[in-house]
N, CA, C and O atoms as a Tinker XYZ file with bonds, in Angstrom:
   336  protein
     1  N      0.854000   -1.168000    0.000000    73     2
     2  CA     0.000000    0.000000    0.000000    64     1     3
     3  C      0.903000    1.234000    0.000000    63     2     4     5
     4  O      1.901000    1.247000    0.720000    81     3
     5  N      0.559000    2.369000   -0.855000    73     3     6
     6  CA     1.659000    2.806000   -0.850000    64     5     7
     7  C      1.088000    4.372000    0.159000    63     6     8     9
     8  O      0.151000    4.376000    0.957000    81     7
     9  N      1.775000    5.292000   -0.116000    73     7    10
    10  CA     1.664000    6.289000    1.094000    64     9    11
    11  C      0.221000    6.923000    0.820000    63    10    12    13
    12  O     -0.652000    7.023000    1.682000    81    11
    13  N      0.094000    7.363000   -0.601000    73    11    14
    14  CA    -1.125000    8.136000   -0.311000    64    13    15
    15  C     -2.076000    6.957000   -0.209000    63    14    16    17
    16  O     -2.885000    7.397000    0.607000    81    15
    17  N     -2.542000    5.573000   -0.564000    73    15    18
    18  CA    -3.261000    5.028000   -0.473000    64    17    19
    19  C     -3.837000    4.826000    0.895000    63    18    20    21
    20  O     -5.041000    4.735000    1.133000    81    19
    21  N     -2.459000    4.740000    2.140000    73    19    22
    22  CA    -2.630000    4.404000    3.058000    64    21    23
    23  C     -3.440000    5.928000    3.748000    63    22    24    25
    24  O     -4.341000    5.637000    4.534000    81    23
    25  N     -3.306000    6.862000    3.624000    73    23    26
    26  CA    -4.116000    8.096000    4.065000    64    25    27
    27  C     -4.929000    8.740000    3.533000    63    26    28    29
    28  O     -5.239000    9.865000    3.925000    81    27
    29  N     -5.613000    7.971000    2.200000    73    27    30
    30  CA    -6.879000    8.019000    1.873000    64    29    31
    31  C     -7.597000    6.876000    2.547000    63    30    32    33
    32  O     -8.788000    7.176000    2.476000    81    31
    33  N     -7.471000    5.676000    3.187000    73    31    34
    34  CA    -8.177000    4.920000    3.855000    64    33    35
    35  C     -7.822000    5.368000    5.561000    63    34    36    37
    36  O     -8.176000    4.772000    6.579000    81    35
    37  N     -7.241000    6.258000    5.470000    73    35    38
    38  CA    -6.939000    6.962000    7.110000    64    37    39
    39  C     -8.475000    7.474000    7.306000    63    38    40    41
    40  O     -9.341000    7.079000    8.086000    81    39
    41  N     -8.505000    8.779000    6.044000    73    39    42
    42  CA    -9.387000    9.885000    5.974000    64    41    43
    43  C    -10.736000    8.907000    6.194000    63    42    44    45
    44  O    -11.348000    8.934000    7.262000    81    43
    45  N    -11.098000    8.130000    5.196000    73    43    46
    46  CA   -11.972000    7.646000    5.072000    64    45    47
    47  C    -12.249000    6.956000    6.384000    63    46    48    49
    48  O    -13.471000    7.096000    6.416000    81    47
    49  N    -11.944000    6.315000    7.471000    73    47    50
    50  CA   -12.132000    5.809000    8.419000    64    49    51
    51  C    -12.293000    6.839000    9.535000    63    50    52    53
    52  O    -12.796000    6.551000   10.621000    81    51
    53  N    -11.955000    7.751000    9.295000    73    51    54
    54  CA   -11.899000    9.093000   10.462000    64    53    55
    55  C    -13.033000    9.708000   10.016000    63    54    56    57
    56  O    -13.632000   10.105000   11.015000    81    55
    57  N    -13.617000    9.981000    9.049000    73    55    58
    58  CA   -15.079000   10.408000    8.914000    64    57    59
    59  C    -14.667000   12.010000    8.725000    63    58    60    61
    60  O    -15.542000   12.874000    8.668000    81    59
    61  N    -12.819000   12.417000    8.607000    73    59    62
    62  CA   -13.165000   13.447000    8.553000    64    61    63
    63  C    -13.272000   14.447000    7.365000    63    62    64    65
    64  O    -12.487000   14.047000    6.506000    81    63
    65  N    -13.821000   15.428000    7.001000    73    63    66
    66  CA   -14.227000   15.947000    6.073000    64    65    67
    67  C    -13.479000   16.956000    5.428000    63    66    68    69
    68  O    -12.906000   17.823000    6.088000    81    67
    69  N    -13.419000   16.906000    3.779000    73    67    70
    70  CA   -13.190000   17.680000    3.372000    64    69    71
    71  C    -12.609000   19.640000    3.142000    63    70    72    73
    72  O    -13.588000   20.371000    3.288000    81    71
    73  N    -11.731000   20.171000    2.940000    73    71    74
    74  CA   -11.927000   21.308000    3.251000    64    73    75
    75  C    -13.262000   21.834000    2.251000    63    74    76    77
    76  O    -14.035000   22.704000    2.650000    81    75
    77  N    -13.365000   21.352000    1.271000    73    75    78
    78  CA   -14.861000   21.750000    0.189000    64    77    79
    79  C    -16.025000   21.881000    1.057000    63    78    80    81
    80  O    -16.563000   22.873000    1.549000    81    79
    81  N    -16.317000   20.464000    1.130000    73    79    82
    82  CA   -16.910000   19.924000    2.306000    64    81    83
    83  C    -17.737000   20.679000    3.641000    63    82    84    85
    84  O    -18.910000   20.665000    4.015000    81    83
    85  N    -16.413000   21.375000    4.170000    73    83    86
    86  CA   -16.371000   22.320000    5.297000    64    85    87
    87  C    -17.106000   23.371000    5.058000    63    86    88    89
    88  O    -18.113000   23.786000    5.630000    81    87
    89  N    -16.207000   23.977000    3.694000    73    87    90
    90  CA   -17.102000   25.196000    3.264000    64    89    91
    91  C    -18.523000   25.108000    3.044000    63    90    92    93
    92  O    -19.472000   25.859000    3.269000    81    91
    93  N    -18.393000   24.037000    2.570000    73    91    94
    94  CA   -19.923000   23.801000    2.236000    64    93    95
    95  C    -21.182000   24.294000    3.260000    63    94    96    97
    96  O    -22.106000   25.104000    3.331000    81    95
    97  N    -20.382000   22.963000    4.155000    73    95    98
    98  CA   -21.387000   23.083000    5.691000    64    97    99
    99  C    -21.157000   24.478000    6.064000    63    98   100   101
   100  O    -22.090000   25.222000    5.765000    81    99
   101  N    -20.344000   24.922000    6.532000    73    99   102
   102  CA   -20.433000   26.686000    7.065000    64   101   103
   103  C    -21.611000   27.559000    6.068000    63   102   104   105
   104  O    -22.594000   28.212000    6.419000    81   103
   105  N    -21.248000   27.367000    5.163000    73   103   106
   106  CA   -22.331000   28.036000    4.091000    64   105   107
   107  C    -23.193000   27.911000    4.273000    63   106   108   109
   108  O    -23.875000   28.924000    4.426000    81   107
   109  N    -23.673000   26.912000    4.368000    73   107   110
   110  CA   -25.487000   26.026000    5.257000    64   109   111
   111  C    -25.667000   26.187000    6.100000    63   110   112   113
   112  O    -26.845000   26.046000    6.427000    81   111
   113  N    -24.470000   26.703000    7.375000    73   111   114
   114  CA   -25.100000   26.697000    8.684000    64   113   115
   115  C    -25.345000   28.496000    9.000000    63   114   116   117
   116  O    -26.091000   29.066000    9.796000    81   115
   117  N    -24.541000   28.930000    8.176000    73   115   118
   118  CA   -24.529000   30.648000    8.418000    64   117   119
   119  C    -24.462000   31.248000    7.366000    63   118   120   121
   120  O    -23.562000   31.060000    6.548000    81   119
   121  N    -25.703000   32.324000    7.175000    73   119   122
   122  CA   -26.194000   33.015000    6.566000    64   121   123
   123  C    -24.917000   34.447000    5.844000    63   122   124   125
   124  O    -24.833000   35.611000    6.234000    81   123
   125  N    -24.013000   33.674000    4.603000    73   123   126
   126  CA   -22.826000   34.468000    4.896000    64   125   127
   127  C    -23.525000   36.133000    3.519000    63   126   128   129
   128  O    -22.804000   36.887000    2.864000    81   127
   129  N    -24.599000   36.116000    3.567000    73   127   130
   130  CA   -24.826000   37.509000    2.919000    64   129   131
   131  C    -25.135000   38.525000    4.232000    63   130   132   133
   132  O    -25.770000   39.574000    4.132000    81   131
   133  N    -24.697000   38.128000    5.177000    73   131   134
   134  CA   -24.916000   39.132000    6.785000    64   133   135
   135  C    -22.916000   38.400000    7.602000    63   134   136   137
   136  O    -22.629000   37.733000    8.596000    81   135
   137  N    -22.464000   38.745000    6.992000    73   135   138
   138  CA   -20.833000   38.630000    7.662000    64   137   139
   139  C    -21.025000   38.747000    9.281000    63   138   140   141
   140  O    -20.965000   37.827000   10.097000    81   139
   141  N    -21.261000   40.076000    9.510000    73   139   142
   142  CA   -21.127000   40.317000   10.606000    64   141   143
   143  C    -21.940000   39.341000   11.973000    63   142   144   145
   144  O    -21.576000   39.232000   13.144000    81   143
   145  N    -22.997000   38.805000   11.356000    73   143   146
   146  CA   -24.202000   38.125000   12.101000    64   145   147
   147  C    -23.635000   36.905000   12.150000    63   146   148   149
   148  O    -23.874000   36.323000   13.208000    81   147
   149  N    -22.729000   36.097000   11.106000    73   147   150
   150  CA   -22.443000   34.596000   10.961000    64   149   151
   151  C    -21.240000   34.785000   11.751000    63   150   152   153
   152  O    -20.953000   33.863000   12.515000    81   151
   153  N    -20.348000   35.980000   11.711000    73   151   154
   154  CA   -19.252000   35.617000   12.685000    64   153   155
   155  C    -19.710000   35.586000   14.220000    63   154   156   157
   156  O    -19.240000   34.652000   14.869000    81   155
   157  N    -20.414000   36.318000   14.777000    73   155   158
   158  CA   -20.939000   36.358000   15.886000    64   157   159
   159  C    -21.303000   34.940000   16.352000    63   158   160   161
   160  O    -20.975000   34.335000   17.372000    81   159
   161  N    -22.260000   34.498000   15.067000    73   159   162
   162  CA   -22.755000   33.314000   15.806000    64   161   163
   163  C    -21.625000   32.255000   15.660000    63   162   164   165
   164  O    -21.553000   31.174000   16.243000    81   163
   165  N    -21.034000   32.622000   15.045000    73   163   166
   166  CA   -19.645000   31.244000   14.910000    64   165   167
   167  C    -18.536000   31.489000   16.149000    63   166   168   169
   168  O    -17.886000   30.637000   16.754000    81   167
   169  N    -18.544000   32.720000   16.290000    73   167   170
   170  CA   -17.805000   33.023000   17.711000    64   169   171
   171  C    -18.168000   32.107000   18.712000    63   170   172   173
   172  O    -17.479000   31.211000   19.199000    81   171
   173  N    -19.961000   32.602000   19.103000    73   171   174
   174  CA   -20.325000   31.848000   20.150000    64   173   175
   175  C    -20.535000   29.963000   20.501000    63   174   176   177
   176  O    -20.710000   29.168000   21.424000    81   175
   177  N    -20.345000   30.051000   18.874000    73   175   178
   178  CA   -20.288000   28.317000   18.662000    64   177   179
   179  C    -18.958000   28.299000   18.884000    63   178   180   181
   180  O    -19.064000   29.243000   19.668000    81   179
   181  N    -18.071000   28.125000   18.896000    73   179   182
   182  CA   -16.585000   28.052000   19.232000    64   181   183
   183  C    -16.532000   28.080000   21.112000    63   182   184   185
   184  O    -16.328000   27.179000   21.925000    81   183
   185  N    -16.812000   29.509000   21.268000    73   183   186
   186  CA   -17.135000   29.468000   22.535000    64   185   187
   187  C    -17.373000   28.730000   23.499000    63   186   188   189
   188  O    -16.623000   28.493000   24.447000    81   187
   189  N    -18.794000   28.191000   23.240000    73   187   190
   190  CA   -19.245000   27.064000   23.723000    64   189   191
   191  C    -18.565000   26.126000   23.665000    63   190   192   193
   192  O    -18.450000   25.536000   24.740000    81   191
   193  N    -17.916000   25.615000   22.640000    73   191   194
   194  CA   -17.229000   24.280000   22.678000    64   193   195
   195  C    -16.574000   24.293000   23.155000    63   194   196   197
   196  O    -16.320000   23.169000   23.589000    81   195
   197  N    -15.540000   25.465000   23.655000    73   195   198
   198  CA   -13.915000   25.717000   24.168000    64   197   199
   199  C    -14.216000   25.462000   25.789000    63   198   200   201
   200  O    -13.450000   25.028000   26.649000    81   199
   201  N    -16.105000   26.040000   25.939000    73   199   202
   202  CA   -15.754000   25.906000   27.634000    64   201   203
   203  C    -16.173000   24.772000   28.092000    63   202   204   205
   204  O    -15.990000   24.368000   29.240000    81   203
   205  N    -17.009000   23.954000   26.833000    73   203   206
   206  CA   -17.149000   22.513000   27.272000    64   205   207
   207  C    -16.243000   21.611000   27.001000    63   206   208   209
   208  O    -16.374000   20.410000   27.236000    81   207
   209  N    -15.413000   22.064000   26.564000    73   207   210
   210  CA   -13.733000   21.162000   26.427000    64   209   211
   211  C    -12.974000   21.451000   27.793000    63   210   212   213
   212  O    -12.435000   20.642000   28.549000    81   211
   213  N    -13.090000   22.934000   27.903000    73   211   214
   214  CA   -12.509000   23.496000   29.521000    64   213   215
   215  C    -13.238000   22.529000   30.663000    63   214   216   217
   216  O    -12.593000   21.868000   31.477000    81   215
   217  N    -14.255000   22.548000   30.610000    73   215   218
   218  CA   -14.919000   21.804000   31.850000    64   217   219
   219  C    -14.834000   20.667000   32.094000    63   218   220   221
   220  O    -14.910000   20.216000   33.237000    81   219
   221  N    -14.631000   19.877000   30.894000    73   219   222
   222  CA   -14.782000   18.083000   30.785000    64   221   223
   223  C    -13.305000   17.928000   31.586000    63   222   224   225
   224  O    -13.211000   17.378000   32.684000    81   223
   225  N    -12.257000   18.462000   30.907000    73   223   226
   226  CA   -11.074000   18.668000   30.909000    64   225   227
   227  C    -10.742000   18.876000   32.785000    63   226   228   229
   228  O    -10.210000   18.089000   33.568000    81   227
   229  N    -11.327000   20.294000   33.016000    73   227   230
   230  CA   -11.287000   20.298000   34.703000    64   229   231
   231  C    -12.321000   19.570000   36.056000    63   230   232   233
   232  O    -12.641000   19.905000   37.196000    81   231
   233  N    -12.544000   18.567000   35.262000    73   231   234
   234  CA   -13.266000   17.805000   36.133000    64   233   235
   235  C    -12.719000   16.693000   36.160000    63   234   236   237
   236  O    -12.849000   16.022000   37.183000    81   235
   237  N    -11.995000   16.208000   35.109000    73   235   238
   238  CA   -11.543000   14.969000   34.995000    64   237   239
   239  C    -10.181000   15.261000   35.631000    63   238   240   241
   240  O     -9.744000   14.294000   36.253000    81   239
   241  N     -9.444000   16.285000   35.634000    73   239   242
   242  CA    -7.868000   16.291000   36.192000    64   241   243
   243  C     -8.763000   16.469000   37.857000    63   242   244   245
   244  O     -7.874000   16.819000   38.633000    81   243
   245  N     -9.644000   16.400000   38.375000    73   243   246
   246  CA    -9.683000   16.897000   39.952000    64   245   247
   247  C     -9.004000   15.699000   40.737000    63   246   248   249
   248  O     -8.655000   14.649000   40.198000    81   247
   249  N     -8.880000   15.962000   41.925000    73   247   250
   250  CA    -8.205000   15.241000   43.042000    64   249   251
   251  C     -9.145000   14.766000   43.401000    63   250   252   253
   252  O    -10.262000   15.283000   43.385000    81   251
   253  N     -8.679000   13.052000   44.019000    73   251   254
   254  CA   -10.029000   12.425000   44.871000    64   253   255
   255  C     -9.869000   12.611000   46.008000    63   254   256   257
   256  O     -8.778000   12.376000   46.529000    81   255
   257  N    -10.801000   13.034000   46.626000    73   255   258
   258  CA   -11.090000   13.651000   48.150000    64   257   259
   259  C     -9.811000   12.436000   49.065000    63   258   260   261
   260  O     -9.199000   11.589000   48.415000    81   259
   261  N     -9.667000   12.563000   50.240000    73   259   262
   262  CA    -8.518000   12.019000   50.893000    64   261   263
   263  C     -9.899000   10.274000   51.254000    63   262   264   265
   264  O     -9.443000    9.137000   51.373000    81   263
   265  N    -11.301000   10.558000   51.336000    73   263   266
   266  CA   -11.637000    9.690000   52.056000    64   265   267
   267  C    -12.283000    8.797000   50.951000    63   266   268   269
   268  O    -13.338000    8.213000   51.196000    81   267
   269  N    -11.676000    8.681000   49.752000    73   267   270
   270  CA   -12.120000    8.648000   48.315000    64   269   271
   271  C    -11.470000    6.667000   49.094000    63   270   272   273
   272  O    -10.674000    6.424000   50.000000    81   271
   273  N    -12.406000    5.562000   48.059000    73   271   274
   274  CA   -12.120000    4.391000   48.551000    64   273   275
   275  C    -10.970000    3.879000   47.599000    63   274   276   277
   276  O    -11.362000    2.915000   46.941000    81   275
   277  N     -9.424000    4.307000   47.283000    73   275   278
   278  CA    -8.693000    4.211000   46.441000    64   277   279
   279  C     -7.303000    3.598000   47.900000    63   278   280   281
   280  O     -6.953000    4.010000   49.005000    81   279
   281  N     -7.095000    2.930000   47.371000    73   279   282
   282  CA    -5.863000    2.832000   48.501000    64   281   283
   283  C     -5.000000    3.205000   48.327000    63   282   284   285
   284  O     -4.557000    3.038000   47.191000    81   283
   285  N     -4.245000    3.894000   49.238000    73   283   286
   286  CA    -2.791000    4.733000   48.968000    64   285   287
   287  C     -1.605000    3.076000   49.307000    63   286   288   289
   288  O     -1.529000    1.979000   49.860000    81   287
   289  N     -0.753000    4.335000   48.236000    73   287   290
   290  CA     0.608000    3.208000   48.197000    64   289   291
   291  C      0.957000    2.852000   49.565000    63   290   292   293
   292  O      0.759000    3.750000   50.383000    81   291
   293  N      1.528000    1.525000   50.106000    73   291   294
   294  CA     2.269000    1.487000   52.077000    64   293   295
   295  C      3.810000    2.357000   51.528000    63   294   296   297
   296  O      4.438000    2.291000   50.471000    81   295
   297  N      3.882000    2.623000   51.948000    73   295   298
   298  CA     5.343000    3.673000   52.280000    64   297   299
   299  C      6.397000    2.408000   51.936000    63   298   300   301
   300  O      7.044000    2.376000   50.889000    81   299
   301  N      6.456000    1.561000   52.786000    73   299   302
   302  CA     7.462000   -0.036000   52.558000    64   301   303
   303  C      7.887000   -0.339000   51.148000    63   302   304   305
   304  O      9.000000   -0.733000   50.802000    81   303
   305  N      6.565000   -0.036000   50.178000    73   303   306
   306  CA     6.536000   -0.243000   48.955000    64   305   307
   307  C      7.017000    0.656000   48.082000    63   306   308   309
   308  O      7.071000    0.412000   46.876000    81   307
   309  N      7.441000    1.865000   48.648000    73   307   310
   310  CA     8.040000    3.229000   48.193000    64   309   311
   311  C      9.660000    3.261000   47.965000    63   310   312   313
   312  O     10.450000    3.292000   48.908000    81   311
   313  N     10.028000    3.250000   46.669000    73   311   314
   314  CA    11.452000    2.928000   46.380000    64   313   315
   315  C     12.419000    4.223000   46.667000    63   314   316   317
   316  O     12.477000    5.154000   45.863000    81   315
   317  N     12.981000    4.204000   47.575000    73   315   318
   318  CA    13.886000    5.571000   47.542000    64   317   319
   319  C     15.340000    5.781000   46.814000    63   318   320   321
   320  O     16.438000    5.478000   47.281000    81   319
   321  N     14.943000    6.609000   45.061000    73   319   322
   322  CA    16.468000    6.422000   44.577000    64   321   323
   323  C     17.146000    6.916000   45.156000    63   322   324   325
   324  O     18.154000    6.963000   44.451000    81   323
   325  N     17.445000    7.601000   46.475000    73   323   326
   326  CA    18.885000    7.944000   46.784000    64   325   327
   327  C     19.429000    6.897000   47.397000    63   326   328   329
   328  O     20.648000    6.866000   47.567000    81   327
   329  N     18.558000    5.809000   47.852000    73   327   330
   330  CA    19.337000    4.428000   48.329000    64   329   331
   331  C     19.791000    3.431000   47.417000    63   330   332   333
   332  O     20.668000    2.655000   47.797000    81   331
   333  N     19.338000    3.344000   46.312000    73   331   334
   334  CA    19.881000    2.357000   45.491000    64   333   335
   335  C     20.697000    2.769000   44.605000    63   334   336
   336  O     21.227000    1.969000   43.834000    81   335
């Protein structure tokens, strides 16, 4: 298989789309004979996504509470490189 073959069956398995494609859809989703109105709303679509990427993102890095049922490492089991 040679190189481009192998990343036209990439694309194709990733579902992802075209830059034509893209344009296309933007064109369909926002009314581009009002510029000013489609950027706005494309702002706030961006927006949105950035703070639901922010949030997923800071919820999943949180700390589990100390009384969380996870067992901490025994210390015994704790390798200290300055001894070895």
């Amino acid at each position: 298989m040679s190189s481009a073959d192998a990343q036209l069956a990439f694309q194709k398995q990733s579902n992802r789309m075209q830059p034509t494609e893209v344009q296309e859809k933007f064109s369909q989703q926002f009314d581009l004979s009002r510029p000013e109105v489609a950027m706005s709303s494309y702002q706030k679509l961006l927006h949105d996504h950035t703070r639901q990427q922010y949030e997923m993102a800071s919820s999943s890095s949180r700390r589990r509470s100390a009384d969380s049922d996870v067992p901490s490492l025994a210390s015994e089991l704790s390798v200290d490189s300055t001894t070895s």
